[in-house]
N, C-alpha and C positions, 0 to 999 in steps of 0.2 A: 470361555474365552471366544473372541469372533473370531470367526474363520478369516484368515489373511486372503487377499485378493493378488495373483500373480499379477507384476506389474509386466505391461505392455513393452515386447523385448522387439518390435522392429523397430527401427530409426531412416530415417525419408533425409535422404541428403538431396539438395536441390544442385542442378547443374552450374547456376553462379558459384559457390563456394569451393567446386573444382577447377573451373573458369580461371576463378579468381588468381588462383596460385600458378596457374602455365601461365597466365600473360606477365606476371613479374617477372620470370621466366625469360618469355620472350622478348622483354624489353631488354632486360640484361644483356640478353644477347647480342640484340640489336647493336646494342650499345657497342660491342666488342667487334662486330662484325665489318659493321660500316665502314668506310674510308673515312677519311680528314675533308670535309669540306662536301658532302652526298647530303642531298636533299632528302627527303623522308620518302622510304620506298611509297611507290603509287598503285594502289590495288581496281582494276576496272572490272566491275559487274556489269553483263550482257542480261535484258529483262526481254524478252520476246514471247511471255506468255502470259496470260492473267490470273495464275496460281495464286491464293491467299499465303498458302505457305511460302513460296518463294518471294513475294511482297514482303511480308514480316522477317525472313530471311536476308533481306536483303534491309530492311531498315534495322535489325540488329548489327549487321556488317558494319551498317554507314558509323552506328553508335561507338559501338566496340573498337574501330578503326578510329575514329578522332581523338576519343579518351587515350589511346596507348600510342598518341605519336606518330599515327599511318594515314594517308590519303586516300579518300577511297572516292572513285569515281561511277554512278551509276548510270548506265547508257541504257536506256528503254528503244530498242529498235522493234524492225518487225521482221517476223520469221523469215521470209524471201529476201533478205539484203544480209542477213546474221552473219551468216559466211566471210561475206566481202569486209563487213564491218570489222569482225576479229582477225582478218587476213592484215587489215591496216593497224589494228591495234598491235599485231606482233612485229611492226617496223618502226612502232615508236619508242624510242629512248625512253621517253619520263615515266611507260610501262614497264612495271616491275612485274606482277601478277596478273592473270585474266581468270576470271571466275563466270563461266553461263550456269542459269538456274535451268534447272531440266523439272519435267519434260518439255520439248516445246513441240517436236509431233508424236503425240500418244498413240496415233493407232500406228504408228512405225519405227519400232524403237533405232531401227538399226541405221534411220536416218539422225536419230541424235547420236549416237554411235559416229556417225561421220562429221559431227560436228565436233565432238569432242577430240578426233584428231585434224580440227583444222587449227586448234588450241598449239602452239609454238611450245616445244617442249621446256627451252629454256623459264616459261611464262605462265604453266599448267599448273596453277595454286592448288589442283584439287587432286591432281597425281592420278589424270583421268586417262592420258596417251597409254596407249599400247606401250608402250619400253617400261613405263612404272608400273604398270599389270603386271606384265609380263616378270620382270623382278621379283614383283612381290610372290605372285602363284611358286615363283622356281624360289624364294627364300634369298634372294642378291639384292644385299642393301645396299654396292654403292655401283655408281655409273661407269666410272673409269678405273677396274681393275687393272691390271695389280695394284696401281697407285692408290684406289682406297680414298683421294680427295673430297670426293661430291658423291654427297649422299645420294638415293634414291628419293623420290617424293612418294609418301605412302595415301590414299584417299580417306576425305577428312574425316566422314562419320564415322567409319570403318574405327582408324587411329583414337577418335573420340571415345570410341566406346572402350577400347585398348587402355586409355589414360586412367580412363573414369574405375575400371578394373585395376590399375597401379595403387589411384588414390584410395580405394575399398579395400586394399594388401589382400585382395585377389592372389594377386601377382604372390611368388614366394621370393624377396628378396634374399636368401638367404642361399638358392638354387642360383648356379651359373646362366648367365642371357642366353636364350633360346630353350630355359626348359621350365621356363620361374610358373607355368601352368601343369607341370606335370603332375599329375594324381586329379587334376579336376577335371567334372565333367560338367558342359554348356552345352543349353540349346537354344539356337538362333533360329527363330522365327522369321523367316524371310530369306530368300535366296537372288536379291536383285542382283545384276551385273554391275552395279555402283555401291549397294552397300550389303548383302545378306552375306553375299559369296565370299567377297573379298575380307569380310569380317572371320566368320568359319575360316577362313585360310591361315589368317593371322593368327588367331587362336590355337588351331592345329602347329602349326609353325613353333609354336611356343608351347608344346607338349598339353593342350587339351586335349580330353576325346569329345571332339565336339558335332551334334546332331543338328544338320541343316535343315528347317522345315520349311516346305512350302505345299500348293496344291494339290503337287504332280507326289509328294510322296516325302520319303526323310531320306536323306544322305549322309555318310560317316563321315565324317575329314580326322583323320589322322596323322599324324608325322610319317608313321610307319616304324617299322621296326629295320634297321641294321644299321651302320654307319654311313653307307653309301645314298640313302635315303635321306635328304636333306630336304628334302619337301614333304608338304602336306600329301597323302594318300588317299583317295574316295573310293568309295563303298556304297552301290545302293542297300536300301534296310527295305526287302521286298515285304508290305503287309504290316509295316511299320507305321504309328503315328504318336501323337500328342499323348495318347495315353500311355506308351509304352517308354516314350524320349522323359516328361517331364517328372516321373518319380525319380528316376536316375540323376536326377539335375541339380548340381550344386549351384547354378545361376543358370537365367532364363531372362533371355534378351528379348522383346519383341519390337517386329518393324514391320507391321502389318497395315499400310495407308489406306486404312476403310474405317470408318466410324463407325461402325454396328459391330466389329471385329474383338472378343473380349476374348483372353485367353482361360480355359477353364480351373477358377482358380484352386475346385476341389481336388488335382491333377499335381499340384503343386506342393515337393516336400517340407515338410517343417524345417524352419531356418534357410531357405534358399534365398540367393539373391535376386531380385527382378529389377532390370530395368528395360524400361520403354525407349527406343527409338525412332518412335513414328509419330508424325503432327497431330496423330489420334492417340487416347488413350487405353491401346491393348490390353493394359490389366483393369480387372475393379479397385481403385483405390481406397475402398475401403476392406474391402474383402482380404485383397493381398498383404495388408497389414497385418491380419488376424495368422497370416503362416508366414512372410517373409520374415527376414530377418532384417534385413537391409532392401530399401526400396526409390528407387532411381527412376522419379515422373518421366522428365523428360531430357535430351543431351542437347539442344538445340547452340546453347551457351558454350559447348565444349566444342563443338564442331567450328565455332566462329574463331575461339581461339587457336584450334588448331590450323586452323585456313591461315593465320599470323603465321604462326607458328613454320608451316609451310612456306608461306612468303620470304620470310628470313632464312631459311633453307637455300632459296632461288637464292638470293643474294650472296650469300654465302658462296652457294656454288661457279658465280662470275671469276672470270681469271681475274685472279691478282694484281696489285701491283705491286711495288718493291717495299709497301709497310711489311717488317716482319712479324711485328705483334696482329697484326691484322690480319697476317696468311693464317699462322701458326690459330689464331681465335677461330677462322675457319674451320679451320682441321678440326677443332673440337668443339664445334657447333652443336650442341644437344649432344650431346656425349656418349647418353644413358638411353638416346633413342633406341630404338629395336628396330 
């Protein structure tokens, strides 16, 4: 008898087909959200740099935005006026969202840093201000406690990659919100202040034990242990690396924006999940098949929806007026967020 041939057990889901499902989502909501008589929210993208990624990032936007019933406007200004430009966008009415593509100065990040809070909180599609940081790191999903109204806006790729783990049943729905990652362990390759860190938070947050990797070394993030411990915990792992984080790994994220950058895939446990979060491809896609289980090129598509997704948030969050089906639709705006 011929020897049988084990058939090939990863499977490569593409980021459209989880796209796909949050923007019916988001429409819906939309739907529910809006006043009687509102024009279609208005989303403005600031271009002040000649990024390839942020170009094709921004001509996914314009796409994603017409098809799903959103206006999207793109402003190509230049870095010296950016300021003054989004200082005027946050006094105009017919703006809903303001979205900049970063980086626009690379050897100073802390001056994108200050752009990012010149961004109007009511306006911040990307939930980049300091008050939605700041939330997220302490685990405060909404803005106006006690009252609980207005959510927090959480940052897109971050959330993207959060979804993309729901849609993979990652997630345990079966476990009470805020612990549906407990028992798993992740490691997030990258530690930026827009997307490494604040992803490791979320994760921890949500009972991963999750290893942050970057240059300077690996990081624990933790919830922590007691009740009074409502946020993520960090831990440096002195003498810690890649070799030691990815056997342990039941998914492995990478967001490592270098093209020569491959994550080593013989490192990599049998049946793990990988996905890629960087305009490069961090794993060998052929390679990773041969040990993944499930394999996740790229999220580019889920970040866009979630930037919707976000937008209707903002909207949501504007005070009322006396429709009750439409306060009350508020209240329960994505419901199942985290």
């Amino acid at each position: 008898m011929a020897s049988e041939v084990a058939p090939k057990t990863c499977k490569v889901i593409t980021a459209e087909t989880i796209a796909k499902k949050l923007l019916l989502e988001v429409k819906d909501t939309l739907s529910k959200v809006q006043e009687a008589g509102s024009s279609a929210p208005t989303l403005v993208a600031f271009l002040a740099n000649d990024d390839p990624a942020a170009v094709q990032y921004a001509e996914w936007s314009k796409k994603t935005c017409e098809e799903n019933g959103f206006n999207f406007e793109l402003r190509r200004v230049d870095k010296d006026v950016l300021e003054e430009d989004i200082m005027r966008a946050n006094e105009e009415d017919a703006v809903d969202g303001i979205l900049v593509y970063y980086p626009i100065f690379p050897k100073n990040p802390s001056q994108d840093k200050y752009v990012q809070e010149t961004v109007d909180l009511t306006k911040d599609v990307e939930g980049m201000r300091h008050t939605y940081l700041h939330n997220m790191y302490h685990n405060i999903r909404f803005l106006d406690p006690p009252e609980n109204k207005k959510k927090s806006i959480l940052p897109c790729t971050p959330l993207a990659v959060v979804k993309i783990l729901e849609h993979l049943q990652i997630y345990n729905p079966i476990l009470a919100y805020g612990n549906r990652l407990f028992g798993k362990t992740i490691t997030v390759i990258n530690r930026s202040e827009v997307n490494g860190r604040p992803l490791a938070a979320l994760l921890a947050n949500d009972g991963a034990t999750v290893y942050s990797v970057d240059i300077t070394g690996v990081q624990l993030f933790t919830r922590g242990q007691g009740i009074k411990k409502i946020r993520h915990q960090v831990e440096d792992k002195e003498g810690w690396g890649l070799e030691q984080c990815l056997p342990l790994s039941d998914v492995i994220i990478g967001g490592v924006p270098v093209e020569s950058y491959k994550i080593p895939t013989e490192l990599i446990r049998e049946g793990a999940v990988c996905i890629n979060f960087s305009s490069f491809k961090n794993f060998d896609g052929v390679a990773v098949k041969e040990k993944a289980s499930i394999y996740v090129p790229s999220v580019g598509k889920v970040t866009i929806a979630i930037l919707l997704r976000n937008l209707v948030r903002l909207v949501a969050n504007r005070p009322p007026k006396e429709d009750k089906s439409t306060i009350q639709a508020r209240t329960e705006a994505f419901a199942d967020e985290i």
